[in-house]
C-alpha positions as CSV (number, residue, x, y, z in Angstrom):
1,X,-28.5,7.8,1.3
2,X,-26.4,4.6,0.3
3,X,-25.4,1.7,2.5
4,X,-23.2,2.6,6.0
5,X,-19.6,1.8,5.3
6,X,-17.1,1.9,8.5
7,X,-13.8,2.9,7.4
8,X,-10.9,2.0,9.8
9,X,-8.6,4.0,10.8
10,X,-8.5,7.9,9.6
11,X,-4.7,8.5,8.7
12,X,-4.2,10.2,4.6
13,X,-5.8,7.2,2.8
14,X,-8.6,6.2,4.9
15,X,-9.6,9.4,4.9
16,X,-9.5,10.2,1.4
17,X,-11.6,7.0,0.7
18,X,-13.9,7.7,2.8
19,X,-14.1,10.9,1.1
20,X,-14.7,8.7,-2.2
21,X,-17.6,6.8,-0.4
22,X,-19.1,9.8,0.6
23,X,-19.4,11.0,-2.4
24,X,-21.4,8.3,-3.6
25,X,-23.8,9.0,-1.0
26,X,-23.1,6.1,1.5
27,X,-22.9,6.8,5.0
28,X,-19.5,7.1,5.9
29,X,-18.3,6.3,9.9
30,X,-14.1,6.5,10.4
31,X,-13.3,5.4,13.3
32,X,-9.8,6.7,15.2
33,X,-7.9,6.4,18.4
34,X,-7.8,10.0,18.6
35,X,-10.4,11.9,20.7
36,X,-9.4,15.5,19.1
37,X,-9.3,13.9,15.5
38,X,-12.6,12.7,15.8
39,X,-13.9,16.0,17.3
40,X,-12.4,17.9,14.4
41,X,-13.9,15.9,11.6
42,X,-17.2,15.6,13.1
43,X,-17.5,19.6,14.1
44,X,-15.0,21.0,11.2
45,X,-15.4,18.7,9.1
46,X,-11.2,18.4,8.2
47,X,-8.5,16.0,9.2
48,X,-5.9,18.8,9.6
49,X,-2.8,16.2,10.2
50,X,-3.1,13.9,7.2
51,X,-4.9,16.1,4.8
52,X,-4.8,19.9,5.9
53,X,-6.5,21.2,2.6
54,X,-9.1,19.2,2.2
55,X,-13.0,20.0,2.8
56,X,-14.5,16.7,4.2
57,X,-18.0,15.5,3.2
58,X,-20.7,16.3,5.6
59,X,-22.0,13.1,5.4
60,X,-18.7,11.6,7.0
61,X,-18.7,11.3,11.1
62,X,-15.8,9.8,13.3
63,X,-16.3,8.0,16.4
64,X,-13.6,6.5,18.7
65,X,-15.8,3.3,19.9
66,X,-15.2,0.2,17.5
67,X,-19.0,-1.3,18.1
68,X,-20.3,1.7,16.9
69,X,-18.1,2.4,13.9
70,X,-19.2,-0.8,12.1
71,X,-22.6,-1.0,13.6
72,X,-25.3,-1.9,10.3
73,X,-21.9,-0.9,8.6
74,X,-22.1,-3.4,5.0
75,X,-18.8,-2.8,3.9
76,X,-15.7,-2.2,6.6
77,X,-12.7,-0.5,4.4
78,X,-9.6,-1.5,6.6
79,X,-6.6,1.0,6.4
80,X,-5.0,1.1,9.2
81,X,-0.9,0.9,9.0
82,X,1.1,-2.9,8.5
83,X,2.2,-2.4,12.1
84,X,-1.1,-1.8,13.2
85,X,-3.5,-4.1,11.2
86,X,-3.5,-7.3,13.3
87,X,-4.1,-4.9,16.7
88,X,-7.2,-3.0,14.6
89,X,-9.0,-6.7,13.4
90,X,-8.2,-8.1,16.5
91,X,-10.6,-4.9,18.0
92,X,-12.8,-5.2,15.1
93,X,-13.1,-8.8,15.7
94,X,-16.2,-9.2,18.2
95,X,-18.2,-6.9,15.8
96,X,-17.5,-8.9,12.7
97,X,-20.3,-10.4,10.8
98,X,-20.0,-13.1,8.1
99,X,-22.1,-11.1,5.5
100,X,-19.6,-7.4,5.5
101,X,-17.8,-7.3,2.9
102,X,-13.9,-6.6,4.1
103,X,-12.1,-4.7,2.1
104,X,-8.5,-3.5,3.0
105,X,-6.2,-0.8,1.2
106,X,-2.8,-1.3,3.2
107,X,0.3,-2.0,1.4
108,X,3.1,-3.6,3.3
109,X,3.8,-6.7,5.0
110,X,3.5,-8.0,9.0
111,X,7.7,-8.0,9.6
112,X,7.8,-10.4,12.4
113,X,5.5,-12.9,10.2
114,X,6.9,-11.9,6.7
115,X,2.9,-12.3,5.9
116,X,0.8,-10.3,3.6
117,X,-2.4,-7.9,5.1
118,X,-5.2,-10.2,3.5
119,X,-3.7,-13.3,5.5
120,X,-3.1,-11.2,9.0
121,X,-6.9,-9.7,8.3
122,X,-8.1,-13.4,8.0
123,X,-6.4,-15.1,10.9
124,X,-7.8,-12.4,13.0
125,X,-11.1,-11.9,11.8
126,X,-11.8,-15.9,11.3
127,X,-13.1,-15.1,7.5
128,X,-11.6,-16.6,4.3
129,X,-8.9,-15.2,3.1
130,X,-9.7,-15.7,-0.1
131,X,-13.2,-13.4,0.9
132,X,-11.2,-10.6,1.8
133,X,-10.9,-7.6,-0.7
134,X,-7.6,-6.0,-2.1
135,X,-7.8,-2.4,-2.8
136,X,-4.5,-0.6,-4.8
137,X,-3.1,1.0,-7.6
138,X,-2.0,4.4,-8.0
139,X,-3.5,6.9,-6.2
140,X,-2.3,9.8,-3.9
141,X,-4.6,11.0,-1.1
142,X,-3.6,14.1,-1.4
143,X,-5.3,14.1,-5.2
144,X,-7.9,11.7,-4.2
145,X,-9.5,14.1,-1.9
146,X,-9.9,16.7,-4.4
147,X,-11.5,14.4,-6.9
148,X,-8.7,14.4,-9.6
149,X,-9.4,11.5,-11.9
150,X,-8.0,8.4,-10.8
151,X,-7.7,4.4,-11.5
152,X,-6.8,1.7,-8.8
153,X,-7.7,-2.1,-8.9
154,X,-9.6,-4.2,-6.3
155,X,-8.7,-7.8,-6.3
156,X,-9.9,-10.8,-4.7
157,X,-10.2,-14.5,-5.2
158,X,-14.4,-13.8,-4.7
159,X,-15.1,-12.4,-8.1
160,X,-18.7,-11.3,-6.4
161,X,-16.5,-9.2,-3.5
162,X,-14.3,-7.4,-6.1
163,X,-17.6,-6.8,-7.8
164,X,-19.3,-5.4,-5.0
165,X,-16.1,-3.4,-3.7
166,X,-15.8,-2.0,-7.4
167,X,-19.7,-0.6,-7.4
168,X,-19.0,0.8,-3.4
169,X,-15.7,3.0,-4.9
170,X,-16.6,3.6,-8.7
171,X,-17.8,7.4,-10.2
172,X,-16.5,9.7,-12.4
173,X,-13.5,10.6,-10.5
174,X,-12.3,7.3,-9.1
175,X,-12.4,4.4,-11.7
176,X,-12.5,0.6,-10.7
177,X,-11.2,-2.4,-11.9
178,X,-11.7,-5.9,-10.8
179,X,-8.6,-8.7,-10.8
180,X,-8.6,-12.1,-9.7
181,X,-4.9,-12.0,-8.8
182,X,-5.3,-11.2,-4.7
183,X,-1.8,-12.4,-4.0
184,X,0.0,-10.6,-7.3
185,X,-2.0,-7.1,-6.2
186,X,-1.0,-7.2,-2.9
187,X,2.2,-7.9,-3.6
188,X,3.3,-5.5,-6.1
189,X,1.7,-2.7,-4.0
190,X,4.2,-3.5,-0.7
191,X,7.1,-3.9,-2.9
192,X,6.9,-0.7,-5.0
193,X,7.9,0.8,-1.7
194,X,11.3,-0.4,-2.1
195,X,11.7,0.8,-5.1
196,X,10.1,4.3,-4.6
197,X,12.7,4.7,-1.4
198,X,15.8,3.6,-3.9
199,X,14.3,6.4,-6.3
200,X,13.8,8.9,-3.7
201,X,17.7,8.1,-2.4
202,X,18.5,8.4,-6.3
203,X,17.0,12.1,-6.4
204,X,18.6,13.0,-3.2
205,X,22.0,12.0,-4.5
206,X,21.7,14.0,-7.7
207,X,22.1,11.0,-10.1
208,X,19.5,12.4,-12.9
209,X,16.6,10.8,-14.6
210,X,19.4,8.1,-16.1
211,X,19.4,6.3,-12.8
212,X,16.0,6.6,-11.8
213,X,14.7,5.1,-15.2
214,X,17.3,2.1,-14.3
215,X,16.0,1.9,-10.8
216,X,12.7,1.7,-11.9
217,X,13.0,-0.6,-14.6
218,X,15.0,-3.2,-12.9
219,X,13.0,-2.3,-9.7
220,X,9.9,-4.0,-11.4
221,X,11.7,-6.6,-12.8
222,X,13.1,-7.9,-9.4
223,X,9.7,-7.4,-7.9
224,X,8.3,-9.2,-10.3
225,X,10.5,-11.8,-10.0
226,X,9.7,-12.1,-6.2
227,X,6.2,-12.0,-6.4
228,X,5.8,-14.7,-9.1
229,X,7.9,-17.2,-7.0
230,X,5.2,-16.1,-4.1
231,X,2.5,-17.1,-6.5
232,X,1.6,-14.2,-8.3
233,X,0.6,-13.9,-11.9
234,X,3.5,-11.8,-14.0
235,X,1.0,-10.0,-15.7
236,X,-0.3,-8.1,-12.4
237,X,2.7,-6.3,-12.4
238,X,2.0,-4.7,-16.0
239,X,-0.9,-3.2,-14.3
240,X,-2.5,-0.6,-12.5
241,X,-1.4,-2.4,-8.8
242,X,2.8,-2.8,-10.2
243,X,4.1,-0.5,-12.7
244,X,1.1,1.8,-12.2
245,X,1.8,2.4,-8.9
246,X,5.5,2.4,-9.1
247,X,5.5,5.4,-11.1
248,X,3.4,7.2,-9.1
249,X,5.0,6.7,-5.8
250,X,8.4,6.3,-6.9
251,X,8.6,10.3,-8.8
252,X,6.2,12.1,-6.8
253,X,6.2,14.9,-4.1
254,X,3.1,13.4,-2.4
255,X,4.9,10.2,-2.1
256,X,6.0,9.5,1.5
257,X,8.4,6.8,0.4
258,X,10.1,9.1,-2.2
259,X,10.5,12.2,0.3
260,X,12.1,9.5,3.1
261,X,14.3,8.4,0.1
262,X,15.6,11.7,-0.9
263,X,15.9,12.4,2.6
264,X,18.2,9.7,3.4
265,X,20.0,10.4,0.3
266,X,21.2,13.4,1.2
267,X,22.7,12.3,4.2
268,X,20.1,12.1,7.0
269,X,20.0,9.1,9.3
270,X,17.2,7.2,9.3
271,X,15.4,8.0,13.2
272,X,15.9,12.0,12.1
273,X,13.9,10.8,8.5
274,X,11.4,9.1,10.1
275,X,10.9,11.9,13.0
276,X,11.2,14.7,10.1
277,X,8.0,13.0,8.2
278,X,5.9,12.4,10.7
279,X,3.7,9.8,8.8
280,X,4.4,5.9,8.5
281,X,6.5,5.0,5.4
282,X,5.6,1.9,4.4
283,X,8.7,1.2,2.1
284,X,11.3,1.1,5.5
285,X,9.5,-1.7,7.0
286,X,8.8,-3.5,3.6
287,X,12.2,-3.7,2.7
288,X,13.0,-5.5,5.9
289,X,10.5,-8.3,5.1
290,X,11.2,-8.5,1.6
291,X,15.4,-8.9,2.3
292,X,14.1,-11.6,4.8
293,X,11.4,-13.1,2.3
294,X,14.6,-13.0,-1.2
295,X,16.6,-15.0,2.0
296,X,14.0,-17.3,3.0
297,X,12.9,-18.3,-1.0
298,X,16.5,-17.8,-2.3
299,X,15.1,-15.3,-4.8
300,X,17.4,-12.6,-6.1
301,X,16.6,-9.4,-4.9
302,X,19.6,-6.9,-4.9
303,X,18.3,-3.5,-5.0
304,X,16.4,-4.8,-1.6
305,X,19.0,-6.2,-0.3
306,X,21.5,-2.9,-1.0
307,X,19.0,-1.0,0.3
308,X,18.3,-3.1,3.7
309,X,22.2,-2.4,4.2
310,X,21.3,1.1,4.1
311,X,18.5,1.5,6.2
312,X,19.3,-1.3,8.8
313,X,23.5,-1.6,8.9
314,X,24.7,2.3,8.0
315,X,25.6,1.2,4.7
316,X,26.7,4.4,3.2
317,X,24.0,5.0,0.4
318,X,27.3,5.6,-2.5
319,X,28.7,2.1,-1.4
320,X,25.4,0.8,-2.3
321,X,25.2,2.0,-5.8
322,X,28.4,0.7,-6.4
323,X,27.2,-2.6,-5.1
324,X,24.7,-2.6,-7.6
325,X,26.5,-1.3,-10.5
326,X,29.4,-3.4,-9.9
327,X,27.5,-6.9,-9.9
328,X,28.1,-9.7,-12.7
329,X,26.5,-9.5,-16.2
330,X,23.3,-10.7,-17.0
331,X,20.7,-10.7,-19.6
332,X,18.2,-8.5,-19.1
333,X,15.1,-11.0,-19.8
334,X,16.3,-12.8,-16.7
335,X,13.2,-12.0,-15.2
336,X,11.5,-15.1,-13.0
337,X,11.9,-18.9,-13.5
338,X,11.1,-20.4,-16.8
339,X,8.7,-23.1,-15.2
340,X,6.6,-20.7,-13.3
341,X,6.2,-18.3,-16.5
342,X,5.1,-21.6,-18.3
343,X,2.6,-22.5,-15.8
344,X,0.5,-19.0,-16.3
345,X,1.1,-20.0,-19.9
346,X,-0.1,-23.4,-19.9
């Protein structure tokens, strides 16, 4: 038996990373809120509300007391929803050690802050924020689970962390890589959201692969764009943590973001979208910190921004698209600021 590895908490993704880690023999400990969740994985071995069809690892228990979910753990995987995260490290907090390695796999932003998980995980937790490890790329939990062959990215500013986080995840189903780009791979993976929602409202209109392939291509483009002038490196969003996982969650059925989109596009308001899925979609509360963040750092962002009027002042979705159809010309290498592109150049 490997090292004990705490994952925190068990919604889809936790769980189907812990599923990962068990596989590679550590000793895996999820802990949840939920009395009857923990009972079922620890007795039935299944998680029944996130991932109904899936046949969870013996060698996975679930506890609902913090102390002893990352007791001895050497690795605490931190999943828990943007809403959530500073609530679950503040509990995690008193545990902490300095020598766990932190790893988190949440894509979204703190709204009320407009900051990103590795900074909330850090001011909570007292650690570096340059310590704590990013974990994305495209992957659905849902295919994880059943060991479909997959490839995600773990960044971090600690090239040893990334290291380490890489030999926790890696086997023959679930490939690693390592990226020093913390900031770029955390950003592309909240704001891919966006998109996937606008793709997902594309589908539910009927508009045809011609718009989606727009959306998506100007998508990344304007996501790049804002995540440069946050700091990150362009070339990020090439990869596995940007376009990657823009495709992936902006044309799939497993994609919560894209259902809520196609729900909302054909008509249904956003309280009945958000009752009907049951689950957190990310991409709702992302869009309102990234229209806040393009308004704060002057950055152009218009598919955010159309969509923000959607979700947050009954824009009607058609309106929208004529919004974005209808603005000025503009070449389409008009990308992110010339100095900043020089800079990573330099």
């Amino acid at each position: 038996m490997g090292d004990k590895v705490a994952v925190l908490v068990a919604g889809s993704w936790g769980t189907a990373l812990a599923s990962v880690l068990a596989n590679n023999a550590h000793e895996v400990t999820i802990w949840t809120r939920n009395d009857g969740q923990a009972e079922e994985i620890n007795t039935s071995h299944k998680n029944s509300r996130y991932l109904p069809d899936a046949e969870l690892s013996s060698h996975i228990s679930a506890v609902t007391e913090m102390s002893k979910a990352v007791e001895n753990a050497k690795a605490v995987i931190i999943v828990a929803p943007s809403a959530a995260m500073r609530q679950v490290c503040a509990d995690f907090k008193p545990y902490y050690k300095e020598d766990m390695l932190i790893v988190h796999a949440t894509k979204g932003f703190e709204t009320e802050s407009l900051k990103r998980m590795s900074t909330v995980i850090s001011e909570e937790l007292g650690c570096p924020e340059g310590q704590v490890v990013v974990l994305s790329g495209p992957s659905h939990a849902e295919e994880v689970v059943r060991k479909c062959p997959t490839t995600v990215v773990v960044a971090s500013q600690d090239e040893r962390g990334a290291e380490a986080a890489r030999d926790l995840f890696m086997n023959s189903y679930f490939r690693v890589y390592t990226n020093r780009d913390q900031v770029g791979v955390e950003l592309a993976g909240a704001l891919k959201n966006i998109i996937a929602l606008g793709a997902g409202m594309s589908d539910g209109l009927g508009f045809g692969d011609n718009a989606k392939a727009a959306l998506l291509t100007r998508g990344l483009a304007e996501i790049t764009r804002a995540g440069v002038d946050m700091g990150a490196n362009p070339l990020t969003f090439a990869g596995l943590a940007g376009i990657g996982d823009l495709v992936v969650t902006a044309t799939s059925k497993h994609s919560r973001n894209w259902r809520a989109g196609s729900l909302l596009g054909q008509g249904q308001p956003l309280d009945e979208v958000l009752s009907t899925m049951g689950m957190v979609v990310e991409g709702v509360r992302t869009t309102q910190a990234a229209y806040a963040i393009s308004r704060n750092l002057n950055v152009q962002m218009p598919i955010a921004e159309q969509l923000y009027k959607v979700l947050f002042e009954q824009k009607d979705v058609r309106c929208a698209v004529e919004a974005l159809m209808g603005r000025d010309p503009k070449t389409e290498m008009e990308v992110m600021p010339l100095k900043t592109w020089e800079q990573w150049h330099s």
